[in-house]
One Martini backbone bead per residue (centre of mass of N, CA, C, O) as a GRO file, in nm:
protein
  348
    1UNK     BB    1   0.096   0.041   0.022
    2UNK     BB    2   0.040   0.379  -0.055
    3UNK     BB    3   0.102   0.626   0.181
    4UNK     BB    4  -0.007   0.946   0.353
    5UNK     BB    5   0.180   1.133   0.585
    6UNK     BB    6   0.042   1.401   0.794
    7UNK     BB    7   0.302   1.495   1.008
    8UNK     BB    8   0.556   1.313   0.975
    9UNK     BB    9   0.738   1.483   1.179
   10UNK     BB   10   0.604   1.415   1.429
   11UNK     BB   11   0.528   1.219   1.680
   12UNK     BB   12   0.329   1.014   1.552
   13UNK     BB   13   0.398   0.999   1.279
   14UNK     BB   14   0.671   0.895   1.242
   15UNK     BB   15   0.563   0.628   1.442
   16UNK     BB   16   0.419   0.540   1.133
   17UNK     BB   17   0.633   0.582   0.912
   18UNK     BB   18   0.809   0.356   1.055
   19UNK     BB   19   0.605   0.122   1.058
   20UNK     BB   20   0.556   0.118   0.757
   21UNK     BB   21   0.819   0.060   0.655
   22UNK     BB   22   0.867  -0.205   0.830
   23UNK     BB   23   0.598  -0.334   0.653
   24UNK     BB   24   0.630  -0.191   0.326
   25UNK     BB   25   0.527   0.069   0.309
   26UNK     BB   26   0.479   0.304   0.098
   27UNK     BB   27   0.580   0.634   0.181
   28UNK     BB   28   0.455   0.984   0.227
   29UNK     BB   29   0.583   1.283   0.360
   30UNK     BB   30   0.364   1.572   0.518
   31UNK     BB   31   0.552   1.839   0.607
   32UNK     BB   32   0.581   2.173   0.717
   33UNK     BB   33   0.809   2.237   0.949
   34UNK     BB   34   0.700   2.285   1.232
   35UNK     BB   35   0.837   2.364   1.521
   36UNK     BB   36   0.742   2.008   1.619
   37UNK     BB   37   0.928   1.944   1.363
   38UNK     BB   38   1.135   1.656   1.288
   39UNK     BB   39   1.342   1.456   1.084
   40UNK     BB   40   1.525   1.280   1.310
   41UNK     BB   41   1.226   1.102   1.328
   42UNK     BB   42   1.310   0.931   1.031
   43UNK     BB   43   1.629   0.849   0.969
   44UNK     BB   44   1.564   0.538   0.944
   45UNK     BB   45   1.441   0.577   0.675
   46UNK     BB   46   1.531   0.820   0.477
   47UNK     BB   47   1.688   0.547   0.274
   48UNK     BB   48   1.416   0.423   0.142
   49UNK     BB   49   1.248   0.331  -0.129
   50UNK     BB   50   0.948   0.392   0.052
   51UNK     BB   51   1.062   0.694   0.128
   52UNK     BB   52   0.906   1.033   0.100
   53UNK     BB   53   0.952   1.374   0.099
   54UNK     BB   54   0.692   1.686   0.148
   55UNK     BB   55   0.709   2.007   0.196
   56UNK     BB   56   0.373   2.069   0.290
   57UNK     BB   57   0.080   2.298   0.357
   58UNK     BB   58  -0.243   2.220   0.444
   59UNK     BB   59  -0.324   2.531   0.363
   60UNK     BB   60  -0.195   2.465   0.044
   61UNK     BB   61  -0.407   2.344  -0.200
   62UNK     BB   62  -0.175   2.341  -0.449
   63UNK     BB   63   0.020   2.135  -0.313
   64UNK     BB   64  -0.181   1.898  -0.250
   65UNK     BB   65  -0.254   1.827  -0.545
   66UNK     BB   66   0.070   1.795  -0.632
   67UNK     BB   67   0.109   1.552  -0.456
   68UNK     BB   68  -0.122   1.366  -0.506
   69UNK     BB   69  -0.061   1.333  -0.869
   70UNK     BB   70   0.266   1.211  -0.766
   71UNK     BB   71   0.179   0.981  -0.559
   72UNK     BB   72  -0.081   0.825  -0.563
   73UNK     BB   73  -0.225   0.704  -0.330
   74UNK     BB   74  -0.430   0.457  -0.127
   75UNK     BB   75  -0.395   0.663   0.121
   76UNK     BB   76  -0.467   0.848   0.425
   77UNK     BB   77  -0.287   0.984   0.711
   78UNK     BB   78  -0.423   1.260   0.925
   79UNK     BB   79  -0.196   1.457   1.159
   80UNK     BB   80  -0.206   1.743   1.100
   81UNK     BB   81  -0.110   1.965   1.371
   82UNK     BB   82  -0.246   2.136   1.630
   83UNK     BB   83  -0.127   2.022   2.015
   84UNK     BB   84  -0.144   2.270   2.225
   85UNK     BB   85  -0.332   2.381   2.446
   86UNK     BB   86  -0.189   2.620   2.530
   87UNK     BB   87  -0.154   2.736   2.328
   88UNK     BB   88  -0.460   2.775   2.220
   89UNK     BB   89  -0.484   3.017   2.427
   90UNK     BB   90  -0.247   3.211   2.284
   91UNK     BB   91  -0.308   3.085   1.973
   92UNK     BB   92  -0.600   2.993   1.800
   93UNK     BB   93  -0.596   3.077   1.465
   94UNK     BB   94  -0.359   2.814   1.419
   95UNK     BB   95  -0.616   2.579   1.500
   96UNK     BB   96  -0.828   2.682   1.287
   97UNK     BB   97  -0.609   2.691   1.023
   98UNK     BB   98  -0.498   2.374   1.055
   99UNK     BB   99  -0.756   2.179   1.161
  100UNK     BB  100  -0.985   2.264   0.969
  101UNK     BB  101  -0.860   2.419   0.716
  102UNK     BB  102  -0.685   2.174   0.659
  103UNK     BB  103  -0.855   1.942   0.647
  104UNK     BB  104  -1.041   2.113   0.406
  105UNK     BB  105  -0.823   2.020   0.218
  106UNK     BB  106  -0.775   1.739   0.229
  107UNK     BB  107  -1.040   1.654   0.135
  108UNK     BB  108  -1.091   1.774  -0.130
  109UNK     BB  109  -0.821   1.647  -0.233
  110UNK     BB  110  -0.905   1.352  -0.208
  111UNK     BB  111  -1.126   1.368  -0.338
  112UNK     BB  112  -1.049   1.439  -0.620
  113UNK     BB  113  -0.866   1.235  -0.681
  114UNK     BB  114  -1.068   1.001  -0.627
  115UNK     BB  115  -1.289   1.118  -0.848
  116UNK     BB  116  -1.086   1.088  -1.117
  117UNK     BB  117  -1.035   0.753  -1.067
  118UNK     BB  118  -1.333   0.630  -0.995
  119UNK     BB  119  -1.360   0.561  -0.650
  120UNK     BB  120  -1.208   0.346  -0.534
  121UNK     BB  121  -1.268   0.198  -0.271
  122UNK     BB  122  -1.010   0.109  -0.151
  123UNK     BB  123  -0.984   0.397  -0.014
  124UNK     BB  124  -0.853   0.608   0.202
  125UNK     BB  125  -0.939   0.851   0.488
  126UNK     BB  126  -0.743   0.891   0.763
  127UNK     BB  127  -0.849   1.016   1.113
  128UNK     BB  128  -0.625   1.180   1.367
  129UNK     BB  129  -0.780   1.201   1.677
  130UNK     BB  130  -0.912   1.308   2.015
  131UNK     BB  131  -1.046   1.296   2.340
  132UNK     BB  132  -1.136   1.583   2.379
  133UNK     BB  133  -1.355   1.623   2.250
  134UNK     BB  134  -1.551   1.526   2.458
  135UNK     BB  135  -1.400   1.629   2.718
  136UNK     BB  136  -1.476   1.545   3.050
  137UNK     BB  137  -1.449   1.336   3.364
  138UNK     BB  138  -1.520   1.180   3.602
  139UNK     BB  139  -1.413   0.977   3.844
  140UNK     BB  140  -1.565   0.748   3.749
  141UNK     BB  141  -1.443   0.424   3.626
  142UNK     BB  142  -1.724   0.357   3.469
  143UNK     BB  143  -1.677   0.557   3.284
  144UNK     BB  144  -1.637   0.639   2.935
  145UNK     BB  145  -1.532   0.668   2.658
  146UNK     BB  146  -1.731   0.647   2.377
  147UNK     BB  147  -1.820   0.651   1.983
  148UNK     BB  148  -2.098   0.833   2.137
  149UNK     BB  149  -2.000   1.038   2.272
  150UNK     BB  150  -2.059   1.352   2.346
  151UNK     BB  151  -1.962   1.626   2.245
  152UNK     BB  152  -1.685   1.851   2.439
  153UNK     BB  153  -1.521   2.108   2.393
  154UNK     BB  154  -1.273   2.294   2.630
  155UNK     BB  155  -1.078   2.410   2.372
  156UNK     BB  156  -0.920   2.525   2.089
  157UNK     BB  157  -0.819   2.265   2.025
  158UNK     BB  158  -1.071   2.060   2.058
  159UNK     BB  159  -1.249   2.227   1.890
  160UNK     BB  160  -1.094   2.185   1.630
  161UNK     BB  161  -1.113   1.873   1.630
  162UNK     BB  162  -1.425   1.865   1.621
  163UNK     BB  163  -1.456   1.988   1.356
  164UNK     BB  164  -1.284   1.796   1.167
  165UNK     BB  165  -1.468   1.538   1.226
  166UNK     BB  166  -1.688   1.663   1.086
  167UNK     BB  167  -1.617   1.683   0.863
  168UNK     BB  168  -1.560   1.388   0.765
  169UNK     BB  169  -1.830   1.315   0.779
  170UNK     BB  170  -1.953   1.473   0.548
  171UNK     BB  171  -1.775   1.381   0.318
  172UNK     BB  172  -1.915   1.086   0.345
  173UNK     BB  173  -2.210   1.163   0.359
  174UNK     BB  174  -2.201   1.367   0.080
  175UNK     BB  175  -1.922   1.196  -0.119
  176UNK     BB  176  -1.816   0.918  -0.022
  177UNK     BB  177  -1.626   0.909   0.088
  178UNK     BB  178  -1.343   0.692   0.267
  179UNK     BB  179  -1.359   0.680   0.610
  180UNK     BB  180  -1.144   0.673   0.932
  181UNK     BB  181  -1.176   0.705   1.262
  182UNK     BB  182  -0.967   0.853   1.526
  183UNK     BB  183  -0.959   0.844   1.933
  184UNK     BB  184  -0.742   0.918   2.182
  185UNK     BB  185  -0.521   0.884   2.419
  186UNK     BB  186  -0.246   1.007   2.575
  187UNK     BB  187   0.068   1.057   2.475
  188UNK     BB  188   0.400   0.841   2.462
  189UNK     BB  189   0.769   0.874   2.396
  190UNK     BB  190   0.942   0.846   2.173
  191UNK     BB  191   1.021   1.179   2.007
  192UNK     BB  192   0.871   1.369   2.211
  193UNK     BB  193   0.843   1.686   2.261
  194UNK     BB  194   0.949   1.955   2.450
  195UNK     BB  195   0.592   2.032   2.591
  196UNK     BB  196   0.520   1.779   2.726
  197UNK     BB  197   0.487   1.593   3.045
  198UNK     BB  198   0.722   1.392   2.995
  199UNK     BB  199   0.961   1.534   2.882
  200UNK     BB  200   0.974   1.810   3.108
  201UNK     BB  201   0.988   1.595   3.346
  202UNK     BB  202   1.304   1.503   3.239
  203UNK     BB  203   1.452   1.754   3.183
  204UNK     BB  204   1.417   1.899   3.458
  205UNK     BB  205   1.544   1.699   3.614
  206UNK     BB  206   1.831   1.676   3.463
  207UNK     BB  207   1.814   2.035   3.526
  208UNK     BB  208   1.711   2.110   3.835
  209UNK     BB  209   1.456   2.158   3.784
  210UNK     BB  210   1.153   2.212   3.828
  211UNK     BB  211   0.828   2.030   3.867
  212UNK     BB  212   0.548   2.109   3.686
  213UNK     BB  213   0.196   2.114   3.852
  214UNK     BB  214  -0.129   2.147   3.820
  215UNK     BB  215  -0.214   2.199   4.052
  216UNK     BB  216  -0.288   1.899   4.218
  217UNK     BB  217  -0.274   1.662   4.030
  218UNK     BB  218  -0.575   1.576   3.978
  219UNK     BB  219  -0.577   1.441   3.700
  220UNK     BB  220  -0.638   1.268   3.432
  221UNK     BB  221  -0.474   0.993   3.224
  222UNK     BB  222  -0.460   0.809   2.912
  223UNK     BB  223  -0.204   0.602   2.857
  224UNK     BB  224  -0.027   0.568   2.480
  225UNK     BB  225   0.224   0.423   2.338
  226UNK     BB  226   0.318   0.514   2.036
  227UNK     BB  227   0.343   0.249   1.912
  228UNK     BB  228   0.102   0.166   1.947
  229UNK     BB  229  -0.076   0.351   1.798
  230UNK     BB  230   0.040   0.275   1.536
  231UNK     BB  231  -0.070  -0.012   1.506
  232UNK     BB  232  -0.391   0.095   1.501
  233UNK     BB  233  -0.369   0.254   1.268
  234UNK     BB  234  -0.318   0.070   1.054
  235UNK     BB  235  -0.564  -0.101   1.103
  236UNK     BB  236  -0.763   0.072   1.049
  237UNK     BB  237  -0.680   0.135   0.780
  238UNK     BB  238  -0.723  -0.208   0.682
  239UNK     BB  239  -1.015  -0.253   0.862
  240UNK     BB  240  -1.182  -0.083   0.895
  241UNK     BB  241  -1.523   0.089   0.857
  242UNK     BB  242  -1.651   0.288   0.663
  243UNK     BB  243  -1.756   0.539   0.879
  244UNK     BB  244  -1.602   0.467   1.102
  245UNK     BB  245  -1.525   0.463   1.422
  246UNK     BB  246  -1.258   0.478   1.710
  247UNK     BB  247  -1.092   0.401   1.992
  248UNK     BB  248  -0.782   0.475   2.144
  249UNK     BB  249  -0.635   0.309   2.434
  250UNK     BB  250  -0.428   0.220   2.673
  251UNK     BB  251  -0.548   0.115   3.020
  252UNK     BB  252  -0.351   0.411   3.181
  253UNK     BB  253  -0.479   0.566   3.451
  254UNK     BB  254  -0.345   0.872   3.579
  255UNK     BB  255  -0.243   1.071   3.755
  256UNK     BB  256  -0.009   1.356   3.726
  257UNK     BB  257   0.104   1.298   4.007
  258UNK     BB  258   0.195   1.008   3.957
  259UNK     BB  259   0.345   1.039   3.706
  260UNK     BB  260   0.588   1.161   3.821
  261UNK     BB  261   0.648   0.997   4.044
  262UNK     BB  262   0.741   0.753   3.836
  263UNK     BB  263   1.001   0.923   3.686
  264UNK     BB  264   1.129   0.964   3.936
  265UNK     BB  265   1.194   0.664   4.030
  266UNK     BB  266   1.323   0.584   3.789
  267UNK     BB  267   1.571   0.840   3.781
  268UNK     BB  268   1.676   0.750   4.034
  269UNK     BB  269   1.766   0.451   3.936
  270UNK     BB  270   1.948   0.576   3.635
  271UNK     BB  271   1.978   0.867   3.738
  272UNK     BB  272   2.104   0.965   4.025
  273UNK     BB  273   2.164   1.157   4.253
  274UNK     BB  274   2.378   1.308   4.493
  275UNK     BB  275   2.081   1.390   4.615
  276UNK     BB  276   1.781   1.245   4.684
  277UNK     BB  277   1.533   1.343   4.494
  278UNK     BB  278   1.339   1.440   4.201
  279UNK     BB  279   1.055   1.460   4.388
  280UNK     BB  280   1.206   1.745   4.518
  281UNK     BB  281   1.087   1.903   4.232
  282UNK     BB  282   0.817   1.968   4.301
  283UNK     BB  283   0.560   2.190   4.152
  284UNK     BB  284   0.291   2.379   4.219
  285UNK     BB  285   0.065   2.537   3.948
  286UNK     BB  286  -0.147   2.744   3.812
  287UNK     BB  287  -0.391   2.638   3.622
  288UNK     BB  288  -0.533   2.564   3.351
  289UNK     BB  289  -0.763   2.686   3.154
  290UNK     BB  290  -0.993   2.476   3.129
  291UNK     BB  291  -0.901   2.162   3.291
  292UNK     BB  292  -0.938   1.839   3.237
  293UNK     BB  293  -1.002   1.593   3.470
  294UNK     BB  294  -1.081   1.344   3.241
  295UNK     BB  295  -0.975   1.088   3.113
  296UNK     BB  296  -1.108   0.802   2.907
  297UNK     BB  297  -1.131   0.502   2.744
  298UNK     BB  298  -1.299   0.282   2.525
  299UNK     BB  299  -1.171  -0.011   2.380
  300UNK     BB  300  -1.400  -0.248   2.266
  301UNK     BB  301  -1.433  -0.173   1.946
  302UNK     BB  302  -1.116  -0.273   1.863
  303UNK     BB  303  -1.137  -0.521   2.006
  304UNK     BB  304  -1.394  -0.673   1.871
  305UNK     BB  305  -1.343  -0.570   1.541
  306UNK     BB  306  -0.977  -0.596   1.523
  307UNK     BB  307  -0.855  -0.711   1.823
  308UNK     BB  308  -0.695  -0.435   1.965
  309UNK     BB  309  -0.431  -0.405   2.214
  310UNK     BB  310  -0.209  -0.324   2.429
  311UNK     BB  311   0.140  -0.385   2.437
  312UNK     BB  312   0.202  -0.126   2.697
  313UNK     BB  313   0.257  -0.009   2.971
  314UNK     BB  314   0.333   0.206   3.166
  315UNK     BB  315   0.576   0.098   3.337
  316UNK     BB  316   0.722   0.053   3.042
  317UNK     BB  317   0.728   0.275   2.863
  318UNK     BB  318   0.871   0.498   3.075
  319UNK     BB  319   1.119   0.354   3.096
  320UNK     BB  320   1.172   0.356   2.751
  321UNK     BB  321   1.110   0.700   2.780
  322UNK     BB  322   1.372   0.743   2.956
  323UNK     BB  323   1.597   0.595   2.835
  324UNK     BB  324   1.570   0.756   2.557
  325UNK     BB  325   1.669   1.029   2.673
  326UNK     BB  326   1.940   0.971   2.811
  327UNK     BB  327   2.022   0.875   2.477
  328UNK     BB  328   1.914   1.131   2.326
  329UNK     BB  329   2.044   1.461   2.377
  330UNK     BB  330   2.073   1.548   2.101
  331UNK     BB  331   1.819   1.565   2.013
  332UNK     BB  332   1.657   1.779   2.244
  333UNK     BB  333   1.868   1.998   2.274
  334UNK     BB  334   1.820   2.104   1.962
  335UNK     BB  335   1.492   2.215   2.052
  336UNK     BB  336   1.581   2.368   2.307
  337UNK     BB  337   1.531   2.671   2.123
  338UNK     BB  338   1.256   2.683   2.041
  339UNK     BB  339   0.962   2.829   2.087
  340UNK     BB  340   0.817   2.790   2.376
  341UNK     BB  341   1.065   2.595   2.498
  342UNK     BB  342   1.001   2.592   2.875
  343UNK     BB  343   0.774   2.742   2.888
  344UNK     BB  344   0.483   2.920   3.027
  345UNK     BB  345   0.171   2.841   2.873
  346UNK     BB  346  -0.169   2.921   2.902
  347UNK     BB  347  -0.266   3.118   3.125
  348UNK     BB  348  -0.481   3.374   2.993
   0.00000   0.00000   0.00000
């Protein structure tokens, strides 16, 4: 299969890229290589003969045709995006502006070229989207995401994504795309960019710098380690039916408060202080507006229809995904200078 992935140089992309090289998939990587992307997050692929590089903005239709024509994909998995809450709230616009309208150019060039071939059943557009757009839950474990929830999208970050979700269904059932959408649940794992809470709380640890938990740290979220991940993403492109969503969860939900605590614990392990604990380094701040107390996804439909369940814990990914910042730090290094990384950002 030939494949076009979008955002294929950010940190979900990336490790779909590989996955999909590493399977024989012939791979097409479509990213803008805004602040967030890093080609080093491919450089184990980049001189496959499966994978070809378009540096292409998702907001430029004439790009995105241009695109499709040359390399004819079988299908598309659009993960271009912009994803971090904080900014979302000090500048909503860039994520109307590449979630929404960039959405509605992808599909748009995808129905044109899949209808110039002949709508071909067998093509796939398939919409990587995330569990915000639900909203918030309560604290009762028995409560649970499922692909029927309402929205209730609670930042400008979730609700930019809820929008894109519902193109995808409009486009599906007004033009017969073939699509298949996935909502997941809070990633982490290697090649994680430096602004969000699992490599901030390890490179500040490594830096003796504060570990900043928003509140009492008592927010709850299902970690999904981006390999598993990446897993779920190809099966659902292969085998998912269209016009179906899924929900893609971890089954690992931890308060932020307790995940900070199991980072630091390992890294006391693997790399100690000359006294203490890292756990001595936690400071609580300021909450973020409107931030949601609970995710959690009920991966059941995934799990029924398709076989797939995560095949790593928390406390195994975390290991694994501290082992890789420890080992990686010429990749991190060379981030920490980008705008906004390091920085607390998202007052309003």
């Amino acid at each position: 299969m030939k494949i076009m992935v979008t955002g294929g140089a950010g940190f979900i992309g990336s490790a779909v890229v590989r996955l999909a090289v590493a399977r024989g998939h012939a791979v097409i990587n479509l990213d803008a290589l805004t602040y967030a992307a890093c080609l080093e997050n491919v450089a184990s692929v980049a001189e496959s003969p499966l994978y070809a590089f378009e540096q292409a903005d998702i907001r430029d239709p004439a790009a995105l045709a241009r695109v499709f024509e040359t390399h004819a994909p079988d299908a598309v998995m659009h993960l271009a995006a912009e994803s971090h809450v904080d900014r979302s709230i000090d500048g909503p616009g860039v994520f109307i502006e590449t979630n929404v309208t960039g959405t509605y150019n992808m599909l748009q060039a995808a129905r044109s070229f899949w209808e110039a071939r002949g709508r071909p059943e067998c093509f796939r557009f398939h919409h990587i989207s995330t569990d915000e757009v639900f909203g918030s839950l309560p604290p009762d474990p028995t409560q649970k995401f499922t692909e029927d929830t309402p929205y209730d999208p609670r930042s400008p970050y979730s609700a930019s994504k809820a929008a894109s979700d519902h193109l995808v269904r409009a486009w599906h059932e007004t033009y017969g795309l073939p699509v298949v959408l996935t909502n997941c649940s809070n990633n982490y794992g290697p090649f994680h960019f430096p602004e969000k809470l699992i490599p901030v709380i390890i490179l500040n640890a490594l830096a003796g710098k504060p570990l900043p938990i928003y509140g009492d740290g008592s927010n709850i979220r299902d970690w999904l380690y981006v390999e598993d991940h990446a897993d779920a993403l190809l099966l659902v492109l292969e085998k998912g039916a269209p016009g179906r969503s899924y929900n893609i969860g971890g089954e690992n939900e931890r308060t932020n408060l307790a995940l900070v605590k199991t980072l630091c614990a390992i890294l006391d392990r693997l790399r100690p202080k000359d006294a203490g604990s890292y756990a001595d380094q936690i400071t609580f701040v300021t909450d973020r507006p409107g931030h949601d107390a609970r995710y959690a996804i009920d991966p059941g439909r995934i799990r029924a229809e398709l076989g797939w369940r995560p095949s790593v814990t928390v406390e195994e990914g975390l290991e694994k995904t501290v082992q890789w910042y420890l080992d990686n730090a010429e990749w991190w290094r060379a981030l920490q200078g980008r705008a906004g990384v390091g920085e607390r950002l998202g007052k309003a």
